[in-house]
PyMOL commands that place a pseudoatom at each C-alpha (Angstrom):
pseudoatom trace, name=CA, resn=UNK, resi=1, chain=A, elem=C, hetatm=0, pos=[206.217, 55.294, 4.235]
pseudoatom trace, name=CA, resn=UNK, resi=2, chain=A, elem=C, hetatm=0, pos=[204.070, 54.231, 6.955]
pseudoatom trace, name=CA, resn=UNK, resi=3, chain=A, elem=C, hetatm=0, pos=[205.048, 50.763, 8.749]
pseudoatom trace, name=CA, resn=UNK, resi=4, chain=A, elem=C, hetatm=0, pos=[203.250, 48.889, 11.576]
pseudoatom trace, name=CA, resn=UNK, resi=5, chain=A, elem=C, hetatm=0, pos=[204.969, 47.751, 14.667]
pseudoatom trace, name=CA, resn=UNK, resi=6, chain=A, elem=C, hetatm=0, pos=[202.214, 45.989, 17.131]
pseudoatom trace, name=CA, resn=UNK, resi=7, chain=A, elem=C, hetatm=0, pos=[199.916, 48.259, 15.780]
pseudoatom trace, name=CA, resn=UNK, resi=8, chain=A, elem=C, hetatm=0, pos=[201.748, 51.488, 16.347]
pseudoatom trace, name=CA, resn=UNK, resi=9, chain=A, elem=C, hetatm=0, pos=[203.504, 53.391, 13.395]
pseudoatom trace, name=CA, resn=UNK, resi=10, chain=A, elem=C, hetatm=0, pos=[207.088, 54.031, 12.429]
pseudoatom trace, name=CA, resn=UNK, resi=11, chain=A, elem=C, hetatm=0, pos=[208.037, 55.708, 9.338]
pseudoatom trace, name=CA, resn=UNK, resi=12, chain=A, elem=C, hetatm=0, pos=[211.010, 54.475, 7.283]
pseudoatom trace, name=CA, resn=UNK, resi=13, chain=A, elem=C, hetatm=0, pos=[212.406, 54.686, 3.640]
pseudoatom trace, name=CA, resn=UNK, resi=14, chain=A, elem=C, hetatm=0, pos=[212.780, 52.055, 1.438]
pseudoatom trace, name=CA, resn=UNK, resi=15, chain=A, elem=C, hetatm=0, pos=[216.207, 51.311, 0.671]
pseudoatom trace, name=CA, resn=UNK, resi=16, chain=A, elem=C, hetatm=0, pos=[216.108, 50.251, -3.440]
pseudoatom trace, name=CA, resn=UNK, resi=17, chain=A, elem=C, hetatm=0, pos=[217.923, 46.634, -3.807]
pseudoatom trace, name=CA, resn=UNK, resi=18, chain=A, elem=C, hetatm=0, pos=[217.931, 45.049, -0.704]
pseudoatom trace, name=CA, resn=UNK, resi=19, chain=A, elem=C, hetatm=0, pos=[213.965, 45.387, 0.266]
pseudoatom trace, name=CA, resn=UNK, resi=20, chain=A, elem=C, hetatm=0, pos=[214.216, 46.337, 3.245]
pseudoatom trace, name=CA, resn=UNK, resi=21, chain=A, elem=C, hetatm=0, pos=[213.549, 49.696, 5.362]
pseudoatom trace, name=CA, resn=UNK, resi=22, chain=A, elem=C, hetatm=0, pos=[215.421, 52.283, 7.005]
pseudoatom trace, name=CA, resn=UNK, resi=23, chain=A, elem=C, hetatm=0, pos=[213.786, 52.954, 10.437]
pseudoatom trace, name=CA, resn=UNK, resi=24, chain=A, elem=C, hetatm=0, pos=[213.349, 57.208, 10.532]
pseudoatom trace, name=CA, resn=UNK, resi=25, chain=A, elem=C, hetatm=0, pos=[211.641, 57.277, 14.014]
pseudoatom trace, name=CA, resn=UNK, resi=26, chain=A, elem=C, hetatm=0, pos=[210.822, 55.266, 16.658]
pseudoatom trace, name=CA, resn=UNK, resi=27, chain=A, elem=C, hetatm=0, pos=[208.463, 55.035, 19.762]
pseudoatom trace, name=CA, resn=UNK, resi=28, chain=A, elem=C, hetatm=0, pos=[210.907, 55.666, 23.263]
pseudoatom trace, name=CA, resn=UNK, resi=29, chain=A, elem=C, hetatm=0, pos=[210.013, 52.308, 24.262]
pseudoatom trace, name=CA, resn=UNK, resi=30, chain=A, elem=C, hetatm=0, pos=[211.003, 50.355, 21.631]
pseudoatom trace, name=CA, resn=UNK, resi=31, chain=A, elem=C, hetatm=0, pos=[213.830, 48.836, 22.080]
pseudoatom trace, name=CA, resn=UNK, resi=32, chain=A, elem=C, hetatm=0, pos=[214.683, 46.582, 19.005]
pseudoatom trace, name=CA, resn=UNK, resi=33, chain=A, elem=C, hetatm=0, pos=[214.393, 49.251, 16.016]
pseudoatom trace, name=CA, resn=UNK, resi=34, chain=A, elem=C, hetatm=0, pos=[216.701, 51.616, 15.807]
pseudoatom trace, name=CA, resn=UNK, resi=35, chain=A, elem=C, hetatm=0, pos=[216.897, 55.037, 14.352]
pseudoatom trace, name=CA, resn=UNK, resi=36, chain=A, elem=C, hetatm=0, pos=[218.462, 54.309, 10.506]
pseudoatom trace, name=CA, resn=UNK, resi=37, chain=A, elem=C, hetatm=0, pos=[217.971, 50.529, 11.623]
pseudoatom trace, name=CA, resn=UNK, resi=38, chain=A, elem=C, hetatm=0, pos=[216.955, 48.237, 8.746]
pseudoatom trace, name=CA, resn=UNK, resi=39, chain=A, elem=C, hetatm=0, pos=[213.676, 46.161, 8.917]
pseudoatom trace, name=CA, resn=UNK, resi=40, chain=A, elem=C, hetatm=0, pos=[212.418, 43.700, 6.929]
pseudoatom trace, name=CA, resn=UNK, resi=41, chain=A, elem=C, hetatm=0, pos=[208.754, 43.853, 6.166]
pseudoatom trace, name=CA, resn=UNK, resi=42, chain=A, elem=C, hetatm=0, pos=[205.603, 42.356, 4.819]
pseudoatom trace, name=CA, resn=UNK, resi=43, chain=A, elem=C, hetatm=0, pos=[202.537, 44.048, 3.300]
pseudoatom trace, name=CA, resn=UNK, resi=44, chain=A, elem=C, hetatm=0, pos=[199.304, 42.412, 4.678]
pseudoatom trace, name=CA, resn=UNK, resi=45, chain=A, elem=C, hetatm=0, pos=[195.674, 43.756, 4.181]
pseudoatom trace, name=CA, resn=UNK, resi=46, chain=A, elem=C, hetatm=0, pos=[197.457, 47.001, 1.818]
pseudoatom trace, name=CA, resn=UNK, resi=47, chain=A, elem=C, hetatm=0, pos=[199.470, 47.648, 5.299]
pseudoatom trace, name=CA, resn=UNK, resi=48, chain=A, elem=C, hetatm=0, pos=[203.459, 47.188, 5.792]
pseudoatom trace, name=CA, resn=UNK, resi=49, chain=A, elem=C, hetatm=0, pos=[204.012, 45.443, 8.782]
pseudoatom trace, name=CA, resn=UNK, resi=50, chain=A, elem=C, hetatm=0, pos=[207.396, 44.915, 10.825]
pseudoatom trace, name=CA, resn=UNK, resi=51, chain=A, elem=C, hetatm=0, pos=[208.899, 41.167, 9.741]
pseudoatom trace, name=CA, resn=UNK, resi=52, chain=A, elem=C, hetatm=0, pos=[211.906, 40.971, 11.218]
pseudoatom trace, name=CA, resn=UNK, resi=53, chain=A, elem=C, hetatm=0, pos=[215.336, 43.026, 12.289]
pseudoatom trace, name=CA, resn=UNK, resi=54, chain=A, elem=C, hetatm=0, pos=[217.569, 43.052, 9.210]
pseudoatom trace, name=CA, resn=UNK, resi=55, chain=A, elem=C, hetatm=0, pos=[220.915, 45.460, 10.266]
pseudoatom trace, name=CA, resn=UNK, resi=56, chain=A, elem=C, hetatm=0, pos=[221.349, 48.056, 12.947]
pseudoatom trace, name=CA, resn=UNK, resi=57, chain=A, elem=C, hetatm=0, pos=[223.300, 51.050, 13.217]
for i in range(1, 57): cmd.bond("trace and resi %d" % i, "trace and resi %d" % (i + 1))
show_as sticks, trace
zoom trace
Protein backbone atom coordinates (compact mmCIF):
# COMPACT_ATOMS: atom_id res chain seq x y z
CA UNK A 1 0.00 0.00 0.00
CA UNK A 2 1.10 3.25 -1.18
CA UNK A 3 1.42 6.14 1.60
CA UNK A 4 2.37 9.84 1.18
CA UNK A 5 5.03 11.48 3.18
CA UNK A 6 5.41 15.36 1.92
CA UNK A 7 4.50 14.16 -1.25
CA UNK A 8 6.99 11.38 -1.65
CA UNK A 9 5.93 7.62 -1.28
CA UNK A 10 6.60 4.93 1.28
CA UNK A 11 5.05 1.64 1.14
CA UNK A 12 3.79 -0.07 4.31
CA UNK A 13 1.29 -2.87 5.39
CA UNK A 14 -1.57 -2.45 7.27
CA UNK A 15 -1.39 -4.00 10.51
CA UNK A 16 -5.33 -5.48 11.13
CA UNK A 17 -6.60 -4.07 14.72
CA UNK A 18 -4.70 -1.28 15.58
CA UNK A 19 -5.06 0.92 12.15
CA UNK A 20 -2.07 1.77 11.74
CA UNK A 21 0.94 0.95 9.20
CA UNK A 22 4.07 -0.83 9.18
CA UNK A 23 6.69 1.37 7.39
CA UNK A 24 8.47 -1.28 4.55
CA UNK A 25 10.85 1.39 3.06
CA UNK A 26 11.91 4.61 3.51
CA UNK A 27 13.63 7.60 1.67
CA UNK A 28 17.64 7.91 3.22
CA UNK A 29 16.72 11.19 4.43
CA UNK A 30 14.00 10.62 6.42
CA UNK A 31 14.65 10.55 9.60
CA UNK A 32 11.38 10.01 11.66
CA UNK A 33 9.95 6.68 9.93
CA UNK A 34 11.57 3.84 10.43
CA UNK A 35 11.90 0.60 8.63
CA UNK A 36 8.89 -1.76 10.40
CA UNK A 37 8.02 1.68 12.18
CA UNK A 38 4.27 2.17 12.75
CA UNK A 39 2.42 5.26 11.29
CA UNK A 40 -0.73 6.46 11.74
CA UNK A 41 -2.52 7.69 8.69
CA UNK A 42 -5.35 9.49 7.03
CA UNK A 43 -6.90 8.97 3.58
CA UNK A 44 -7.53 12.39 1.88
CA UNK A 45 -8.57 12.94 -1.84
CA UNK A 46 -8.54 8.57 -2.24
CA UNK A 47 -4.68 9.06 -1.05
CA UNK A 48 -3.14 7.74 2.45
CA UNK A 49 -1.22 10.31 3.86
CA UNK A 50 1.39 10.17 6.88
CA UNK A 51 -0.65 11.42 10.30
CA UNK A 52 1.50 10.93 12.83
CA UNK A 53 4.43 8.46 14.40
CA UNK A 54 2.61 5.69 16.26
CA UNK A 55 5.65 3.01 17.55
CA UNK A 56 9.17 2.49 16.34
CA UNK A 57 11.35 -0.35 16.17
Amino acid sequence: MKILLSGLKIFGRFRPGKGVFIVDNTPFFVRDATLGGEIEVVERDGCLWYRSIVGGV
